[in-house]
KOLKE-598689 format. One record per residue (C-alpha): residue in three letters; x, z, y. Coordinates in steps of 0.2 Angstrom, whole numbers, plus 5000, padded with zeros to 4 digits. Layout:
// residues N
{r:ALA	c1:X	c3:Z	c2:Y}
...
// end
This chain:
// residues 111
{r:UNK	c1:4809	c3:6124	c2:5723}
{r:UNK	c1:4821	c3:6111	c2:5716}
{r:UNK	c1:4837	c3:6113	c2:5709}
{r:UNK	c1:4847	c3:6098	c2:5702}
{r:UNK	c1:4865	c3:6102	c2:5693}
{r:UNK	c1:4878	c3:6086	c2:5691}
{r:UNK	c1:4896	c3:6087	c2:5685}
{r:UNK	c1:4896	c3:6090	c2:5667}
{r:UNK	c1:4905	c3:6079	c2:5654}
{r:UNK	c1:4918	c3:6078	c2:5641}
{r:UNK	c1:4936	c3:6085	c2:5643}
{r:UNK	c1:4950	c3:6090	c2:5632}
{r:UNK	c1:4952	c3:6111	c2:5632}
{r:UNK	c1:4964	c3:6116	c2:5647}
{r:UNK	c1:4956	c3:6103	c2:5659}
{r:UNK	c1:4945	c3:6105	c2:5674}
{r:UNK	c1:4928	c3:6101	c2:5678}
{r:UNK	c1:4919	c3:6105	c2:5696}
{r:UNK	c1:4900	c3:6106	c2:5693}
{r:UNK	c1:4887	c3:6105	c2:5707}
{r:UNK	c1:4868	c3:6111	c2:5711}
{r:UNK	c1:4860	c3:6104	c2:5725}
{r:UNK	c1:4845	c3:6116	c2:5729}
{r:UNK	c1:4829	c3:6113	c2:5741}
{r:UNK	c1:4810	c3:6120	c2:5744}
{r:UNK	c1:4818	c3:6136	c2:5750}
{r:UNK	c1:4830	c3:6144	c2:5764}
{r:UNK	c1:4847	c3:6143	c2:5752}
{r:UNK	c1:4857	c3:6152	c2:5763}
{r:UNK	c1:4847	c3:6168	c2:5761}
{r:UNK	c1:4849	c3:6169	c2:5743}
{r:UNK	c1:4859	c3:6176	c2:5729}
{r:UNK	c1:4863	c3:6159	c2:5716}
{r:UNK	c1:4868	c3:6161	c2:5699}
{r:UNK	c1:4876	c3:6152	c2:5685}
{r:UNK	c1:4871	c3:6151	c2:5667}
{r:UNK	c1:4876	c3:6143	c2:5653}
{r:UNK	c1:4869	c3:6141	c2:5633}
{r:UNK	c1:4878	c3:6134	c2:5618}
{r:UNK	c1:4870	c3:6128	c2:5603}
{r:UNK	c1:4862	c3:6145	c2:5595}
{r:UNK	c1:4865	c3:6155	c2:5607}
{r:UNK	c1:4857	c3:6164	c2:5621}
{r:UNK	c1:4857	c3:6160	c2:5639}
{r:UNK	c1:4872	c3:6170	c2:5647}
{r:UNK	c1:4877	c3:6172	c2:5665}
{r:UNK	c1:4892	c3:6165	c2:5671}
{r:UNK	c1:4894	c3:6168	c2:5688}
{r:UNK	c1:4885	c3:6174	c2:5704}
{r:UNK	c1:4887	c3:6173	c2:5724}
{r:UNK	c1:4879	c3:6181	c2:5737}
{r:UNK	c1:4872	c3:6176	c2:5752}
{r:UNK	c1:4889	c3:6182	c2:5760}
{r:UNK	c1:4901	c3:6173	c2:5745}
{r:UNK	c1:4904	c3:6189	c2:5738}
{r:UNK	c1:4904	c3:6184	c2:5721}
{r:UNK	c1:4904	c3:6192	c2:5702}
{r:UNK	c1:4908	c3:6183	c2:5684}
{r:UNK	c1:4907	c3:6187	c2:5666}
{r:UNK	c1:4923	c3:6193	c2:5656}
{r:UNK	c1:4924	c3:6179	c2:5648}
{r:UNK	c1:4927	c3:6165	c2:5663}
{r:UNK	c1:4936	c3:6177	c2:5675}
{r:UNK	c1:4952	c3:6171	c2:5681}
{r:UNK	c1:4945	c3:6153	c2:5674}
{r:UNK	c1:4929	c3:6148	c2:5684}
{r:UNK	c1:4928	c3:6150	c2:5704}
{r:UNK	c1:4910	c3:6151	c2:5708}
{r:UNK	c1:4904	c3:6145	c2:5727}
{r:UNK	c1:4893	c3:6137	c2:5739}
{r:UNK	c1:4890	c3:6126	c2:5756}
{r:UNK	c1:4873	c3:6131	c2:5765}
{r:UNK	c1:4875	c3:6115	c2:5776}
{r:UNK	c1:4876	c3:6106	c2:5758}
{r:UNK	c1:4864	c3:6117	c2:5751}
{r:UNK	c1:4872	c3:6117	c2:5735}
{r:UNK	c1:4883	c3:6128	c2:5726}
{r:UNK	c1:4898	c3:6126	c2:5716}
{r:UNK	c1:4907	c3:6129	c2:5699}
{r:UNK	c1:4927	c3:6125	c2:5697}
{r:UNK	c1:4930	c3:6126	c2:5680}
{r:UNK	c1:4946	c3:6126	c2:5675}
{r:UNK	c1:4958	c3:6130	c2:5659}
{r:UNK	c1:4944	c3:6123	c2:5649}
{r:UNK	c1:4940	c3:6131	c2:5632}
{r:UNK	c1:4929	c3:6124	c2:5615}
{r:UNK	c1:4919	c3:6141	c2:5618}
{r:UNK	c1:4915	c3:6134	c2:5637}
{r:UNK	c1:4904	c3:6120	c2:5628}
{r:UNK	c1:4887	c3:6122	c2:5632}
{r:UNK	c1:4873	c3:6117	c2:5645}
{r:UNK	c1:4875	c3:6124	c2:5660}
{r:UNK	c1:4861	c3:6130	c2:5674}
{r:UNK	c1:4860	c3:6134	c2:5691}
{r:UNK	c1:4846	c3:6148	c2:5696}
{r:UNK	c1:4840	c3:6154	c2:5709}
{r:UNK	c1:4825	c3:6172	c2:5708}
{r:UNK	c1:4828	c3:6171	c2:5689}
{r:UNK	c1:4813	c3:6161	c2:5692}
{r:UNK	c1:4819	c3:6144	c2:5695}
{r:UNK	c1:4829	c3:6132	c2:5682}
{r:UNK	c1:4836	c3:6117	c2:5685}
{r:UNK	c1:4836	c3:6104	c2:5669}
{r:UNK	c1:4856	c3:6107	c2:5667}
{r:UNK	c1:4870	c3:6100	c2:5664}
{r:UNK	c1:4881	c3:6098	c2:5647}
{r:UNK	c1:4899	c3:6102	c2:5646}
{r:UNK	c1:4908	c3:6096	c2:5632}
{r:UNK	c1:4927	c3:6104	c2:5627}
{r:UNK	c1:4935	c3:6097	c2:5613}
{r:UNK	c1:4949	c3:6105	c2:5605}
// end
């Protein structure tokens, strides 16, 4: 299993950012992905998750914001982040089984 996020960066609060995972050694149409994120000192929390049928759940705290979704010809799934906030910052993962991390991807807000 591989899975390989791209899309973070640096953006001013309120802005947008579209992050990507692109996933392989498995049937990812089958499965449930997630999205997690850490800031410095904190735990890992999840962000957002989709079904094999793009029903799809998110925390409190990114509902309204973030839009969570994926393309099984692509085999990758998707995060639109939008309205940006300085709490956002943080590393961001894709998951798949809870058992499988990709390396992640930083997304900076500034204020």
């Amino acid at each position: 299993v591989k899975l390989v996020e791209s899309g973070g960066g640096l953006v001013q609060a309120g802005g947008s950012l579209r992050l990507s995972c692109v996933a392989s050694g498995f049937i990812f149409s089958s499965y449930i992905m997630r999205w997690y994120r850490q800031a410095p000192g904190k735990e890992r929390e999840l962000v957002a998750t989709i079904d094999r049928l793009s029903s799809t759940h998110y925390a409190d705290s990114v509902k309204g914001r973030f839009t969570i979704s994926r393309d099984n010809a692509r085999n990758t799934v998707y995060l639109q982040m939008n309205s940006l906030k300085p709490e956002d910052t943080a590393v961001y993962y894709c998951n798949h089984r809870g058992d499988y991390w990709g390396k992640g991807t930083l997304v900076t807000v500034s204020s």
